[in-house]
C-alpha positions as a Markdown table, in Angstrom:
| # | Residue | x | y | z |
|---|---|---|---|---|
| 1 | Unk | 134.9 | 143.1 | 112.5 |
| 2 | Unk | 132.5 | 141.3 | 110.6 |
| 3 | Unk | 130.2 | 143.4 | 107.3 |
| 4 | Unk | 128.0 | 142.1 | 105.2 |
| 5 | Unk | 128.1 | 142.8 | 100.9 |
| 6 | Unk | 124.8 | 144.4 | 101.3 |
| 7 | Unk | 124.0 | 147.8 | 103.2 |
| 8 | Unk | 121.7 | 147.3 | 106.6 |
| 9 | Unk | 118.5 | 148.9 | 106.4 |
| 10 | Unk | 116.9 | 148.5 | 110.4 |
| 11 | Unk | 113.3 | 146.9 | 110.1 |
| 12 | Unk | 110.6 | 146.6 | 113.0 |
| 13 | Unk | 112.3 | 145.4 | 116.5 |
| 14 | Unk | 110.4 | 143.0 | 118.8 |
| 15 | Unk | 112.2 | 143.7 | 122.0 |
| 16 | Unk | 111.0 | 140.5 | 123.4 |
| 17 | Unk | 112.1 | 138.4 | 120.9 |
| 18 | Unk | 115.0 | 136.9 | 119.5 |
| 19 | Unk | 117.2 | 138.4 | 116.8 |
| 20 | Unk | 120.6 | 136.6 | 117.0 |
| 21 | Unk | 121.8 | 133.7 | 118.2 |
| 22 | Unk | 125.4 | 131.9 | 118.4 |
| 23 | Unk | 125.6 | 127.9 | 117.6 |
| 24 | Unk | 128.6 | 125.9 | 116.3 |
| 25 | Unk | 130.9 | 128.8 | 114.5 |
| 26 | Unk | 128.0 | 130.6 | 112.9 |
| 27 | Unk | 125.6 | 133.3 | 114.1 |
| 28 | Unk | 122.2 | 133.0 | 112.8 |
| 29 | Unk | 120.4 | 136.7 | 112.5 |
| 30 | Unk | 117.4 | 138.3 | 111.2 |
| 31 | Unk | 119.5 | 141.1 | 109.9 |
| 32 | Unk | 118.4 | 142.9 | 107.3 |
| 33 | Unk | 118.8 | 144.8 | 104.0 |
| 34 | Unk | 120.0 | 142.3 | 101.5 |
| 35 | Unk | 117.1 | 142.5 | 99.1 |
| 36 | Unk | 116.3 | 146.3 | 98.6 |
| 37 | Unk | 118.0 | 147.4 | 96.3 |
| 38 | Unk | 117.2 | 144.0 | 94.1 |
| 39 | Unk | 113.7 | 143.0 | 95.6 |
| 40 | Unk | 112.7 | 146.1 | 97.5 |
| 41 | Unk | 111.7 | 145.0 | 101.6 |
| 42 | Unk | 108.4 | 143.8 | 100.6 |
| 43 | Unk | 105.5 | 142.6 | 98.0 |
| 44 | Unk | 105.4 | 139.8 | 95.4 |
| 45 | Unk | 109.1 | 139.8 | 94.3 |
| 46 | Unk | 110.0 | 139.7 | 97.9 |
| 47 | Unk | 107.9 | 137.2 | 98.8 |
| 48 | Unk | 109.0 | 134.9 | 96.1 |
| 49 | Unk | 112.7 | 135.4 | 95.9 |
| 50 | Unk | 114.1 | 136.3 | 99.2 |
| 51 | Unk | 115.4 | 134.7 | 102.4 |
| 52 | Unk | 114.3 | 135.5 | 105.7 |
| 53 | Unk | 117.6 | 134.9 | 108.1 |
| 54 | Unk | 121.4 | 135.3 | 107.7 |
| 55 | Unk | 124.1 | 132.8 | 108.8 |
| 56 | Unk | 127.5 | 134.6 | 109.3 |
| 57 | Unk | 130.1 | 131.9 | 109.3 |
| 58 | Unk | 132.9 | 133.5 | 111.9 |
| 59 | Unk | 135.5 | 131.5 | 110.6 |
| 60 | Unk | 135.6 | 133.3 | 107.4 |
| 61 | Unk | 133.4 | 136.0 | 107.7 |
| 62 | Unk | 130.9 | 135.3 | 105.2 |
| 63 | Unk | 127.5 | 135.9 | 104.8 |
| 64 | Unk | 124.5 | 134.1 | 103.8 |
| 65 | Unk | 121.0 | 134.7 | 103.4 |
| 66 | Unk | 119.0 | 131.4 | 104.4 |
| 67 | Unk | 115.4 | 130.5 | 105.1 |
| 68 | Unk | 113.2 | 131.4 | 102.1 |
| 69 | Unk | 109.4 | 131.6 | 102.7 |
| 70 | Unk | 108.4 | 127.9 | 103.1 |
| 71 | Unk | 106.0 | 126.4 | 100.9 |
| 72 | Unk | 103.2 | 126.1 | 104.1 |
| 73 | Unk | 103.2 | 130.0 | 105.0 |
| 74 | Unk | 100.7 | 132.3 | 103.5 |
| 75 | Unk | 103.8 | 134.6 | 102.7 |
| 76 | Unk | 105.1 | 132.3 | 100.3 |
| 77 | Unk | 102.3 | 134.1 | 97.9 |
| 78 | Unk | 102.2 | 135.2 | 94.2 |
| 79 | Unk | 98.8 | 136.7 | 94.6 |
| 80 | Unk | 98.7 | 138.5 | 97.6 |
| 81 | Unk | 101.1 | 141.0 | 98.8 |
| 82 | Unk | 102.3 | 141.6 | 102.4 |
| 83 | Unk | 103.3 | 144.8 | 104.3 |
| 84 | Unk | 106.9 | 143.2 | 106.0 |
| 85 | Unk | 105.4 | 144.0 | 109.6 |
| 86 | Unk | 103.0 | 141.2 | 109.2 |
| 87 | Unk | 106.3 | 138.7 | 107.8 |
| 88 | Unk | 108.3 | 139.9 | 110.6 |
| 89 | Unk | 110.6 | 137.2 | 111.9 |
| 90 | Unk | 111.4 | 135.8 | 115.3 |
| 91 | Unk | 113.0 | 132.2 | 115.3 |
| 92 | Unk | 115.0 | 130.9 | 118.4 |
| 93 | Unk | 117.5 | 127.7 | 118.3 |
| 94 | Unk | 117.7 | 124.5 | 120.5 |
| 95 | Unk | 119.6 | 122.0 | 120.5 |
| 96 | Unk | 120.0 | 120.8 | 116.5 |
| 97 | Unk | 116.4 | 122.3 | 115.8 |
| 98 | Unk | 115.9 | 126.0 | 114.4 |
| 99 | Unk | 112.0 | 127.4 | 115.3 |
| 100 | Unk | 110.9 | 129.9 | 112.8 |
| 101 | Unk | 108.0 | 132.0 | 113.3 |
| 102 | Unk | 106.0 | 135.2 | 111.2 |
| 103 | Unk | 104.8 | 137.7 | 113.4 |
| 104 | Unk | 100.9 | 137.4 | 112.0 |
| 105 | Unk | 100.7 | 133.7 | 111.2 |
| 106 | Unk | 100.0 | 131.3 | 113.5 |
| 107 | Unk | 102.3 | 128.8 | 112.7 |
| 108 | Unk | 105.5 | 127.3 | 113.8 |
| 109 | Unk | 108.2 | 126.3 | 111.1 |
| 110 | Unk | 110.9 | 123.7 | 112.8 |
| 111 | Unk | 114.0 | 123.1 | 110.6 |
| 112 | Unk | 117.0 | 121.1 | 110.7 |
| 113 | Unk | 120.3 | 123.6 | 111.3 |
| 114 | Unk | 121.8 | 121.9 | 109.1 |
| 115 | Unk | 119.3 | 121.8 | 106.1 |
| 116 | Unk | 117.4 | 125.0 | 106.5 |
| 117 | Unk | 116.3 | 125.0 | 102.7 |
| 118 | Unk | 112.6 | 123.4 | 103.7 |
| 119 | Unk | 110.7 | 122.8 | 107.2 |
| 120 | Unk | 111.0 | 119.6 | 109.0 |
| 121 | Unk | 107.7 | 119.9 | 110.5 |
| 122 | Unk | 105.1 | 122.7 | 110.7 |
| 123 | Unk | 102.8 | 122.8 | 113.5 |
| 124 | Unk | 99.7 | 125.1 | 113.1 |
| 125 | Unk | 99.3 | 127.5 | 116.7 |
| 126 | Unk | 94.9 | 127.1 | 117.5 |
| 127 | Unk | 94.9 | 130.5 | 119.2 |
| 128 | Unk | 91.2 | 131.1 | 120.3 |
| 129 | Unk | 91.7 | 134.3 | 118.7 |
| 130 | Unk | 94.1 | 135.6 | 116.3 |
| 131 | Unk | 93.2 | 138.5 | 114.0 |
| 132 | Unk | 95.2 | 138.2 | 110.4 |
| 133 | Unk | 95.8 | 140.8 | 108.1 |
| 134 | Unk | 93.8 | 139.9 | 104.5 |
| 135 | Unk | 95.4 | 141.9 | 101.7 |
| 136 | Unk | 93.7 | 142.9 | 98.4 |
| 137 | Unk | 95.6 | 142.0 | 95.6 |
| 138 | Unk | 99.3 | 142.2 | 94.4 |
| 139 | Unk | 99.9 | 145.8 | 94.9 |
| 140 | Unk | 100.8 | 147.4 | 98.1 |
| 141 | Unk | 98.9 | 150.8 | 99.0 |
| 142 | Unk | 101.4 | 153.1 | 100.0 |
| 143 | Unk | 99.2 | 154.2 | 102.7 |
| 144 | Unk | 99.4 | 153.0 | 106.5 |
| 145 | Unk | 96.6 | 151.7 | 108.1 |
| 146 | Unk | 96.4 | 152.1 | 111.6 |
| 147 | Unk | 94.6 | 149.1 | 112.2 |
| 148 | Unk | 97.3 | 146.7 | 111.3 |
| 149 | Unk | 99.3 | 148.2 | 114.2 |
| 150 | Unk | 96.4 | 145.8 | 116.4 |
| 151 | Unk | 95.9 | 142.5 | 114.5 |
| 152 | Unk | 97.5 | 139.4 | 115.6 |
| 153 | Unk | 101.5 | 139.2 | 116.3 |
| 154 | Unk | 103.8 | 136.7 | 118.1 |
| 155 | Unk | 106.0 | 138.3 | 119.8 |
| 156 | Unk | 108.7 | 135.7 | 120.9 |
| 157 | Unk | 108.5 | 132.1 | 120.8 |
| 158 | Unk | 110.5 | 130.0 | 123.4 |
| 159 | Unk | 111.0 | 126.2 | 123.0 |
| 160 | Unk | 111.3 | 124.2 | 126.2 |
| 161 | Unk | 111.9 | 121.0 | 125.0 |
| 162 | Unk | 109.9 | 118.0 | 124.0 |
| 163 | Unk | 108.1 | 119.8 | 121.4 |
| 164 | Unk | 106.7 | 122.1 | 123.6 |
| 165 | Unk | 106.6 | 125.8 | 123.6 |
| 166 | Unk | 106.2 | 129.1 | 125.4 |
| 167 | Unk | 104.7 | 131.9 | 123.4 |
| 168 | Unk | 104.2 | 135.6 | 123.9 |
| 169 | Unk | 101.9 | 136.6 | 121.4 |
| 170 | Unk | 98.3 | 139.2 | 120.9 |
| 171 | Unk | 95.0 | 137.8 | 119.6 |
| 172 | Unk | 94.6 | 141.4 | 117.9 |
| 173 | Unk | 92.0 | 143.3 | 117.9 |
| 174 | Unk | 88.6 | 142.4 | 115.3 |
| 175 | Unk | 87.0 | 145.6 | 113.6 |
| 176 | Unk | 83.9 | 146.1 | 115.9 |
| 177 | Unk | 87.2 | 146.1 | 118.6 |
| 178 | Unk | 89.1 | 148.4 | 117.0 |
| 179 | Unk | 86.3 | 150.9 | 116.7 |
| 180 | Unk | 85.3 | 150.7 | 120.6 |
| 181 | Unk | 89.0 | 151.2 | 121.3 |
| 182 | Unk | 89.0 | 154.2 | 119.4 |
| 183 | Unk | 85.7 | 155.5 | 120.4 |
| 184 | Unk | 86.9 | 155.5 | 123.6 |
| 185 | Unk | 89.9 | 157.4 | 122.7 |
| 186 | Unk | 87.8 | 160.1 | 121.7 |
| 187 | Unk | 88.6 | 159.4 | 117.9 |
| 188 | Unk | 92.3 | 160.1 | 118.4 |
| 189 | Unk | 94.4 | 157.1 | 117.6 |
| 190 | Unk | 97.5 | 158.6 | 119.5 |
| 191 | Unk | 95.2 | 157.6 | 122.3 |
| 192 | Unk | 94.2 | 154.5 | 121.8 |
| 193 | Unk | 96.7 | 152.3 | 122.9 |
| 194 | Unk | 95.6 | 151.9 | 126.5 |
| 195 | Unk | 92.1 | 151.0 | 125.1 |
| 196 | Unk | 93.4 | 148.7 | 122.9 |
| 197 | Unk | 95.2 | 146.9 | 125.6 |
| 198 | Unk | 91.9 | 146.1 | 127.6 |
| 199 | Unk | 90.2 | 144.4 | 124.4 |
| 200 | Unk | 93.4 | 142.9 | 123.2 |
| 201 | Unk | 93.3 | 138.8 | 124.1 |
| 202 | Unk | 97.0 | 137.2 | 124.6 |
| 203 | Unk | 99.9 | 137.0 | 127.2 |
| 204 | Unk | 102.4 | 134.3 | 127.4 |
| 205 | Unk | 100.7 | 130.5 | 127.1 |
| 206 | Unk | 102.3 | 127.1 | 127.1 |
| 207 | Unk | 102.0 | 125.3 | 123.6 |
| 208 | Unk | 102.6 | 121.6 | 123.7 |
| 209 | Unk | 102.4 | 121.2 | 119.8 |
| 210 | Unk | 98.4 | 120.4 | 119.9 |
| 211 | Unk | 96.5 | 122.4 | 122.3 |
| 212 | Unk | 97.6 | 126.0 | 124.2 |
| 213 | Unk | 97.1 | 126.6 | 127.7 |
| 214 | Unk | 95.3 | 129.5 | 129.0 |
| 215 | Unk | 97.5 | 132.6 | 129.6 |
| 216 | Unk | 100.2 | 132.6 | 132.2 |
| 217 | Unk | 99.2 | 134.8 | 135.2 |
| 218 | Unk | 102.0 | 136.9 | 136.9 |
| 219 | Unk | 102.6 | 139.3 | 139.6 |
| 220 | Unk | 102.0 | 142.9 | 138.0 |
| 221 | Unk | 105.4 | 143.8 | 139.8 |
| 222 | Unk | 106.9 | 141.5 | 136.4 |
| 223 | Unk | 107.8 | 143.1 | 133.6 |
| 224 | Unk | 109.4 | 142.0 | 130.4 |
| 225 | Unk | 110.7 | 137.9 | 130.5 |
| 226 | Unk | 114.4 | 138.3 | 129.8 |
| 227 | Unk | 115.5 | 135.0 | 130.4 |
| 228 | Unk | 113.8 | 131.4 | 129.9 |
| 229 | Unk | 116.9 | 128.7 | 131.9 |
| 230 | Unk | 114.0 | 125.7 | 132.6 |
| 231 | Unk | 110.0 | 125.4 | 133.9 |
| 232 | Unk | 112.2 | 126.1 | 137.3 |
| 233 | Unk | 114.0 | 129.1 | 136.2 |
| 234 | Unk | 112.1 | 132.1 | 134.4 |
| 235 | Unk | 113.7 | 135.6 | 134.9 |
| 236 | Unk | 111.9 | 138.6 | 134.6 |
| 237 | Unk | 112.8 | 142.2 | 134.6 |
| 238 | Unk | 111.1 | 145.0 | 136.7 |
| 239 | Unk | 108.2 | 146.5 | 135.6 |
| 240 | Unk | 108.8 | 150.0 | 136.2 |
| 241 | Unk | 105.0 | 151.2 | 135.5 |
| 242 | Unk | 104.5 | 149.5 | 139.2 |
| 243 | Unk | 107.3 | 150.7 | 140.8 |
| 244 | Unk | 109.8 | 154.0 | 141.5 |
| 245 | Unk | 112.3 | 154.1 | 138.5 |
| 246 | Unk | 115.5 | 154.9 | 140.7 |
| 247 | Unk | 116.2 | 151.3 | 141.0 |
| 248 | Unk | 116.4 | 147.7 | 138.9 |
| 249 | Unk | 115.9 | 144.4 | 139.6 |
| 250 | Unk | 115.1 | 140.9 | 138.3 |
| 251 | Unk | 113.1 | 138.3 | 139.5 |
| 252 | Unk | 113.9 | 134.4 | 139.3 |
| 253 | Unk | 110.4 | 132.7 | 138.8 |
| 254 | Unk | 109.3 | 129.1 | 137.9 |
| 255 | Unk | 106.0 | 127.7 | 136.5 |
| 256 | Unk | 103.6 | 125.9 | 138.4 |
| 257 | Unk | 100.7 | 124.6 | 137.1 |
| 258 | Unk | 97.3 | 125.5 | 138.9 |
């Protein structure tokens, strides 16, 4: 049984993405809870003093918090303060490279594995769209504003190889958006989601480390990608809004460029 020193406290879950992975006698993890009682989970303290993954060594059981916020990020701020929803991270490991990415910035951070103290590279995403939360100042409103639920977010970042990527992300949705979504919700945002959806720009797109491709069309009977093997071997999971939910299956796909 491995424990950490410090106390989890569960944070926002990206189903699709990745939050451990196993490589060489450590697991690397977006865990977390180390800071709060020190740093709290967010605002300019956080942002300034805190790590972002955790590297259990199995061997001895220990572990470590790794991965500040890197110089090139906009969370790496002493004048702006971020809700965590927006620093959110997803990062996914290949071979000797570690990808790192915030859930609303458009940006890819690629470190060594084994220097994770700074970037190796970071490679700017040029979405068409992609909606970014602006804050106000230093202080964090202890409000929530439903809005931020619909601006901008990667949700999983796949690396294929050959510094190319596949990336499920959401443009978000601009103010004038946001206000037709919920206009046709009849005011209520508990109703706005399917609204939202129709506006919202995104889906899973090829990045080959300059330009994106457009988004990946699929048969609506795919659901959620569970698996990425090679170009020749995608699995997906059932999506169980277009079919009867007695049964499960998955579906062995490959990309083919039109």
């Amino acid at each position: 049984m491995y424990k950490p020193e410090f106390e989890y406290f569960p944070s926002l879950i990206i189903t699709s993405g990745n939050s451990l992975q196993i490589k060489e006698g450590k697991v690397y993890t977006n865990y977390g809870g180390r800071y709060n009682d020190e740093l709290g989970r967010n605002g300019i303290d956080y942002q300034q003093n805190s790590t972002q993954l955790e590297v259990l060594h199995l061997e001895t059981g220990e572990f470590s918090g790794v991965i500040p916020f890197p110089e090139a990020s906009k969370f790496n701020n002493s004048e702006l303060a971020y809700q965590e929803i927006f620093f959110y991270p997803n990062f996914s490991i290949l071979r000797d490279s570690l990808y790192l990415i915030f859930r609303n910035e458009p940006k890819i951070f690629t470190y060594s594995v084994t220097d994770l103290s700074s970037p190796a590279s970071v490679r700017t995403i040029p979405f068409e769209e992609f909606i970014e939360k602006t804050p106000e100042g230093k202080k964090l409103s202890n409000g929530f504003n439903f809005e931020d639920l619909v601006l901008g977010t990667i949700n999983n970042l796949i690396p294929m190889g050959n510094g190319t990527f596949m990336i499920d992300y959401l443009g978000g949705l601009s103010k004038d958006k946001y206000d037709q979504a919920l206009e046709e919700a009849g005011g209520q945002t508990n109703k706005i989601w399917p609204f939202a959806t129709k506006l919202n720009s995104g889906g899973y797109v090829i990045f080959d480390g300059t330009s994106i491709s457009s988004p990946i069309s699929k048969s609506s009977i795919l659901g959620k990608l569970d698996k990425f093997v090679s170009k020749d071997e995608v699995w997906f999971s059932l999506n169980f809004s277009e079919a009867e939910n007695d049964y499960s299956v998955i579906y062995k796909t490959r990309l083919v460029a039109k």
